[in-house]
C-alpha positions in Angstrom: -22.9 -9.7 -9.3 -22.6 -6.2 -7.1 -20.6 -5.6 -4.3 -23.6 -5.9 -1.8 -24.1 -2.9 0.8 -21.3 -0.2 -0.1 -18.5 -0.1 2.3 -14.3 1.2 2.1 -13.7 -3.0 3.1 -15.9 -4.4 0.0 -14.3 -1.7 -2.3 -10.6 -2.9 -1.0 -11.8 -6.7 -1.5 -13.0 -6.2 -5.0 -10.0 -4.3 -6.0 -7.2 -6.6 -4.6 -8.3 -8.7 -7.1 -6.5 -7.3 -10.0 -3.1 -8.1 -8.2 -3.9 -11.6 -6.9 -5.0 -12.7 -10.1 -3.3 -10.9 -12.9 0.0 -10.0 -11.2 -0.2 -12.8 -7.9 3.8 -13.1 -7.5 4.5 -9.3 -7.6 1.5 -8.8 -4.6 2.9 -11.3 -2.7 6.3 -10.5 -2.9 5.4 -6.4 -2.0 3.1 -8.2 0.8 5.7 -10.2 2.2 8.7 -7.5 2.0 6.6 -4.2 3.2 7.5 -4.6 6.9 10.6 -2.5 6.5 10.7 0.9 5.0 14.0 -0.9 2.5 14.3 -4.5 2.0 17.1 -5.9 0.4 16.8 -9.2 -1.7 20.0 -9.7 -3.3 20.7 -7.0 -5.7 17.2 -5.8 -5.8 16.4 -3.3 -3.1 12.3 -3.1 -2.6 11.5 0.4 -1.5 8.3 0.8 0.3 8.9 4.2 2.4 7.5 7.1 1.0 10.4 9.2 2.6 12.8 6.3 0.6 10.9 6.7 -2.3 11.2 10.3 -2.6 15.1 10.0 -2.2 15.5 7.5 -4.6 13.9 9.8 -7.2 15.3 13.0 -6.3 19.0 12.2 -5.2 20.6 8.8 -6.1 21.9 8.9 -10.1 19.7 6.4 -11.8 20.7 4.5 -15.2 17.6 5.2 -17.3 18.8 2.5 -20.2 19.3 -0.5 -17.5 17.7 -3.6 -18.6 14.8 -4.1 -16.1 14.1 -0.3 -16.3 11.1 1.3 -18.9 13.7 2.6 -20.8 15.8 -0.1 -20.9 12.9 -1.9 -22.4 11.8 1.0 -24.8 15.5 0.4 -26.2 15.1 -3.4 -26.8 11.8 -3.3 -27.9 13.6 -0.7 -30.9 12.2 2.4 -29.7 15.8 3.7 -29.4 16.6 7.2 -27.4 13.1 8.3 -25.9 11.6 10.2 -22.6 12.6 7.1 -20.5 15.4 6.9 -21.5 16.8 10.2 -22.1 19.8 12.0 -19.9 20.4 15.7 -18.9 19.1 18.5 -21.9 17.5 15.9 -24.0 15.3 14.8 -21.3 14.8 17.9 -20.4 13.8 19.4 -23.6 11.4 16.2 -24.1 9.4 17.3 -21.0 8.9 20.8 -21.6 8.0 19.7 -25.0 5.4 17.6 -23.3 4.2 20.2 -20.8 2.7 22.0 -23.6 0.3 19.5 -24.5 -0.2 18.5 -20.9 0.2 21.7 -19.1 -3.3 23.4 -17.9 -3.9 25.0 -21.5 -3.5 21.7 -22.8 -6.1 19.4 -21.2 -8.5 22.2 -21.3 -8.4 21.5 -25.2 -8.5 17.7 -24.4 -11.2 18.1 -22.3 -13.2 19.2 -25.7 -12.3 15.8 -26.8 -13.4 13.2 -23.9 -16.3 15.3 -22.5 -18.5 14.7 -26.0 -17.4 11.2 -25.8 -18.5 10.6 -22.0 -21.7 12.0 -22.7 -22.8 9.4 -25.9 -20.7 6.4 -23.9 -23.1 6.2 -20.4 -26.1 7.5 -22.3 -27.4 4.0 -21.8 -27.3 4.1 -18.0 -30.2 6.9 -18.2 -32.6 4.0 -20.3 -31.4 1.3 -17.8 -28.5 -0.1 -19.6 -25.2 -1.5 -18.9 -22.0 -0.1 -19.6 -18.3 -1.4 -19.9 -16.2 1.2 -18.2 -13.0 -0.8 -19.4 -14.3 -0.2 -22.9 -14.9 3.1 -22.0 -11.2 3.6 -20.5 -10.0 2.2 -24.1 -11.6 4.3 -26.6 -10.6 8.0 -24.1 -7.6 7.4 -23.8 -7.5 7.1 -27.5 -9.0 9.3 -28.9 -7.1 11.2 -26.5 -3.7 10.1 -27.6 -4.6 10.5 -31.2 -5.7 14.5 -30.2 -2.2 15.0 -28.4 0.0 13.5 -31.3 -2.2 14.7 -34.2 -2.7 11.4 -35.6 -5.6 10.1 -37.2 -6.0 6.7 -36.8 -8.9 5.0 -35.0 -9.3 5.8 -31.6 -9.7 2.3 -30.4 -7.2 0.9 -32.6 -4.5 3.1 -31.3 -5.4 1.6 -27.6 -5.4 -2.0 -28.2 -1.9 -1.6 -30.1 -0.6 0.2 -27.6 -2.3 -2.8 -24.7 -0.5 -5.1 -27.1 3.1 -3.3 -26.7 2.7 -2.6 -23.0 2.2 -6.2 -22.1 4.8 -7.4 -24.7 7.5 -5.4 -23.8 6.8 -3.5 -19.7 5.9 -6.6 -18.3 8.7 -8.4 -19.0 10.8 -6.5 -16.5 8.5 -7.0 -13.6 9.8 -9.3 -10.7 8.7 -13.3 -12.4 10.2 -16.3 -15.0 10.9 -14.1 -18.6 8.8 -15.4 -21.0 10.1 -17.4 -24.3 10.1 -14.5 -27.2 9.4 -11.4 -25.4 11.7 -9.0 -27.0 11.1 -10.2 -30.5 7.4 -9.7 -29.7 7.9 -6.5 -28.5 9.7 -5.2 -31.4 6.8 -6.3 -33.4 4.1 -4.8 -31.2 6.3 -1.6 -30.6 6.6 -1.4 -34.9 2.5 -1.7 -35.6 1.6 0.9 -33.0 3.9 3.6 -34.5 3.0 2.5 -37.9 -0.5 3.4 -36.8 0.4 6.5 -35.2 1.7 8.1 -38.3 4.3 10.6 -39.5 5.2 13.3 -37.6 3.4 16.3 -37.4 4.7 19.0 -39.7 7.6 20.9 -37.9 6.7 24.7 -36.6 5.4 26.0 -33.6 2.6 23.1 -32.7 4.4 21.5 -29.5 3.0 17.9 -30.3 6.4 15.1 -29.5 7.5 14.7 -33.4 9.9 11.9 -32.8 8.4 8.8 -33.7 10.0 6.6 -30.8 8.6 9.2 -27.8 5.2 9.1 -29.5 4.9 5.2 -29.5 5.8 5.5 -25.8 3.9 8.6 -24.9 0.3 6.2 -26.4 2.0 3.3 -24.1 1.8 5.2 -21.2 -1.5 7.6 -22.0 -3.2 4.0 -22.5 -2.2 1.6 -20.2 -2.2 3.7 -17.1 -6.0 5.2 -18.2 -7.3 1.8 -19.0 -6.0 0.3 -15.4 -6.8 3.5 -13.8 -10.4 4.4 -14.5 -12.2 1.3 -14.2 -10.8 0.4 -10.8 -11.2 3.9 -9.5 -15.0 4.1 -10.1 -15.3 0.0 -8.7 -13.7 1.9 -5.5 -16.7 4.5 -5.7 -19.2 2.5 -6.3 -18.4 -0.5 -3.9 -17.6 2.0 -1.1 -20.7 4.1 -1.8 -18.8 7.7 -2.3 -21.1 8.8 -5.0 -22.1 11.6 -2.4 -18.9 13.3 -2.8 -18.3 12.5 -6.3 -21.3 14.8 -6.9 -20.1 17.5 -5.0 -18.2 19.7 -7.1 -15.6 21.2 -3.9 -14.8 17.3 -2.9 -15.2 15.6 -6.5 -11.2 16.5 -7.4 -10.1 15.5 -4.1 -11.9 12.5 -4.1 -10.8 11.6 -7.9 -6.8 12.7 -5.9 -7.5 10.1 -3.5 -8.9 7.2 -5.8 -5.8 7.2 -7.6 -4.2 7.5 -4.6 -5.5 3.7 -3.6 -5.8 2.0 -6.8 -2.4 3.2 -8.2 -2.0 2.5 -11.5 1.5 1.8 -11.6 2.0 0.0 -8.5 6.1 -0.7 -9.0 8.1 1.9 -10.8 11.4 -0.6 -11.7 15.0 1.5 -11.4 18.8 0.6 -12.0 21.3 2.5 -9.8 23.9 4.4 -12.2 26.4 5.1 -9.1 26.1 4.6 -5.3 24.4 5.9 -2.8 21.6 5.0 0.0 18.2 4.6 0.4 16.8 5.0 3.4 19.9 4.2 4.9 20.4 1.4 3.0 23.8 1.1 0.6 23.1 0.9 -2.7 25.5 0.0 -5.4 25.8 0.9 -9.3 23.7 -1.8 -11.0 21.9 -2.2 -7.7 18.3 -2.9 -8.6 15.6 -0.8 -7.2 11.8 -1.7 -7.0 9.9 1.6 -5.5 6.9 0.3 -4.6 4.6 3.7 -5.6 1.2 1.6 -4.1 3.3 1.4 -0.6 4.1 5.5 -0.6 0.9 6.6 -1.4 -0.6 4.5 1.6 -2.8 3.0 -1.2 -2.6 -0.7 1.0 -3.5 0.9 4.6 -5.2 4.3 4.2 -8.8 4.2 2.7 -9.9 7.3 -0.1 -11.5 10.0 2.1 -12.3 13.2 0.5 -12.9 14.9 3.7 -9.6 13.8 5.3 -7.4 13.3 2.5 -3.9 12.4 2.2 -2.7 15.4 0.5 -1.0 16.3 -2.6 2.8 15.2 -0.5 1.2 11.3 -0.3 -1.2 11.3 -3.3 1.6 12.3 -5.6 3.6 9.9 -5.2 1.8 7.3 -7.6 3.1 10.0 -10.3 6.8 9.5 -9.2 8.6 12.9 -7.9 11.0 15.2 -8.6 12.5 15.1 -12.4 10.8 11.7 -12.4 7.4 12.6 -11.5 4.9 12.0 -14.5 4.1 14.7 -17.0 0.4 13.5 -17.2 -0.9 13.6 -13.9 -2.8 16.7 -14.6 -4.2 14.6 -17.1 -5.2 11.8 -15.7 -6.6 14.0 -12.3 -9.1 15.9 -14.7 -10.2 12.8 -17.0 -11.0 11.1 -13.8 -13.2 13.8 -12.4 -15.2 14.5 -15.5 -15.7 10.5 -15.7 -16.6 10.8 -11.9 -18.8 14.2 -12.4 -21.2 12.0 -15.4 -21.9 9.2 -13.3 -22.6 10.4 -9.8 -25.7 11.0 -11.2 -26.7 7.5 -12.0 -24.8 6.5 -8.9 -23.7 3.0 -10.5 -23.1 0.0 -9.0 -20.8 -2.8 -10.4 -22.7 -5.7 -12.6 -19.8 -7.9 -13.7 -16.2 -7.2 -13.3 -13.6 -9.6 -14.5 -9.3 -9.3 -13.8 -7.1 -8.8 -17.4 -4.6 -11.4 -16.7 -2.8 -10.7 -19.7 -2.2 -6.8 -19.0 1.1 -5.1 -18.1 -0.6 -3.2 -15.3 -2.8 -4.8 -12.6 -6.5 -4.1 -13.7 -9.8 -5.2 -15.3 -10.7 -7.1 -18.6 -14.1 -5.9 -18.4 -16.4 -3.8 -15.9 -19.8 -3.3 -16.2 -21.4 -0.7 -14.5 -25.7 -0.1 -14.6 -27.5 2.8 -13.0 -28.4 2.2 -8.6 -31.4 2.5 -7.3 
């Protein structure tokens, strides 16, 4: 069914959804905890200020190989020394390596890839069709992994192995019971996806990560957060009516800021303290957990998407981390969003069927099907 009449309250309905049915005890527990800027629960801190969050990012030492962490979980699931994990010059060499491919030179080439793609995947929304925009999400960021690593494996392939290692292997470190064979399944999953991948591209100046561990983990990351990010950012659109702007080509990138602004992909980035320090004037400890609640920062739970009035690039940011830890794909995932936004405001869609991926590592949809409005 759709949404009904478009409105910001229909569009925040739908899209709580993904987190009180595929992640219900995370919501509740950032729901329950949020009325202080720090909230301490044991060892676990639960950082919702955005001035907190910044400070845990930019000034207290983290322990990037801390079980509980992404990198901590890259290492057991046999991925050994990659970006997440990665100290001082190595994981500062492995980001400038990645700011070739991701830099604005970069996704100007990518753009060649998902543009072509966009065009053939909602061509049946112009005959009155339905499409899957979680399909969609799958085979992009694919095909665009596969561009930045120089592989040539299937497009969709490469996406489904790399859903298969995020859920084995992320998930297991967010707040919940563990789950009976998690690391041995992540070892597996984390194995077939670089199997798929390939060798390494031949060494010489092409900038693509050669390392086999980083370029599993670069396809987790590429995948996951596209496949939960696109689908629930055009729901938003669609439900809340903001087709308007997404056809105007001065508010389009501000409005595709501020939908990832509210749906935020990664909701909680999970940390381990490597020293002491405070957070928002809270002491923390080494081994001190940290869960910085990213959704919380951005506003995404109180502040609707407005391209007129929009947060701003110090609020909207902050679902891509900050400081060293701020994500090397944002630029990425800002301009695949817009082009995506740009070929539908035509057919101004409305939502069909939508239906929650319980089983994903990041809150979003199995399936959403999207058919041109009247």
């Amino acid at each position: 069914m759709s949404a009904g009449r478009p409105s910001q309250a229909s569009a925040r309905r739908r899209d709580r959804r993904v987190y009180t049915r595929s992640h219900p005890f995370l919501f509740a527990l950032l729901a329950a905890t949020r009325g202080r800027p720090v909230r301490r629960l044991g060892r676990t801190l639960l950082v919702h200020d955005a001035a907190a969050y910044r400070e845990a990012l930019t000034r207290l030492p983290l322990d990037r190989t801390a079980a509980g962490t992404t990198g901590g979980a890259a290492r057991a699931a046999g991925a050994g020394s990659v970006l997440f994990d990665q100290e001082g010059g190595a994981h500062r060499a492995g980001r400038r390596g990645l700011a070739a491919g991701l830099g604005a030179a970069g996704v100007e080439e990518l753009r060649a890839v998902w543009r072509p793609l966009l065009v053939r995947r909602l061509a049946p929304l112009a005959r009155g069709g339905e499409v899957d925009l979680v399909e969609l999400a799958r085979e992009l960021s694919g095909s665009v992994v596969c561009a930045l690593l120089g592989s040539q494996a299937d497009p969709r392939t490469v996406a489904e192995a790399a859903a298969a290692a995020a859920a084995a292997s992320v998930r297991s470190h967010l707040p919940g019971p563990p789950r009976p064979g998690a690391k041995s399944a992540a070892v597996r999953t984390a194995e077939h996806l670089s199997m798929l991948l390939g060798a390494a591209p031949a060494p010489g100046p092409d900038p693509r990560p050669g390392d086999a561990a980083l370029r599993a983990m670069l396809a987790v990351a590429a995948v996951n957060t596209t496949v939960a990010a696109l689908p629930r950012a055009v729901a938003w659109c669609a439900d809340a009516g903001l087709w308007g702007d997404a056809a105007d080509a001065r508010l389009r990138p501000v409005l595709a800021d501020e939908l990832l602004r509210v749906t935020a992909a990664s909701p909680v980035l999970p940390r381990v303290a490597a020293a002491g320090g405070t957070v928002g004037g809270c002491p923390v400890r080494g081994g001190d957990r940290l869960l910085l609640v990213a959704r919380h920062a951005a506003e995404a739970d109180r502040r609707d998407p407005d391209a007129h009035r929009p947060a701003g690039p110090g609020t909207d940011r902050l679902v891509f981390g900050a400081g060293p830890h701020a994500c090397p794909g944002a630029r990425l995932a800002r301009a695949q969003l817009a082009d995506v936004l740009e070929e539908l405001a035509p057919y101004r869609p409305v939502v069909t069927r939508a239906r929650v991926d319980r089983r994903a590592a990041l809150p979003g949809w199995r399936s959403l099907t999207v058919r041109a409005g009247a």
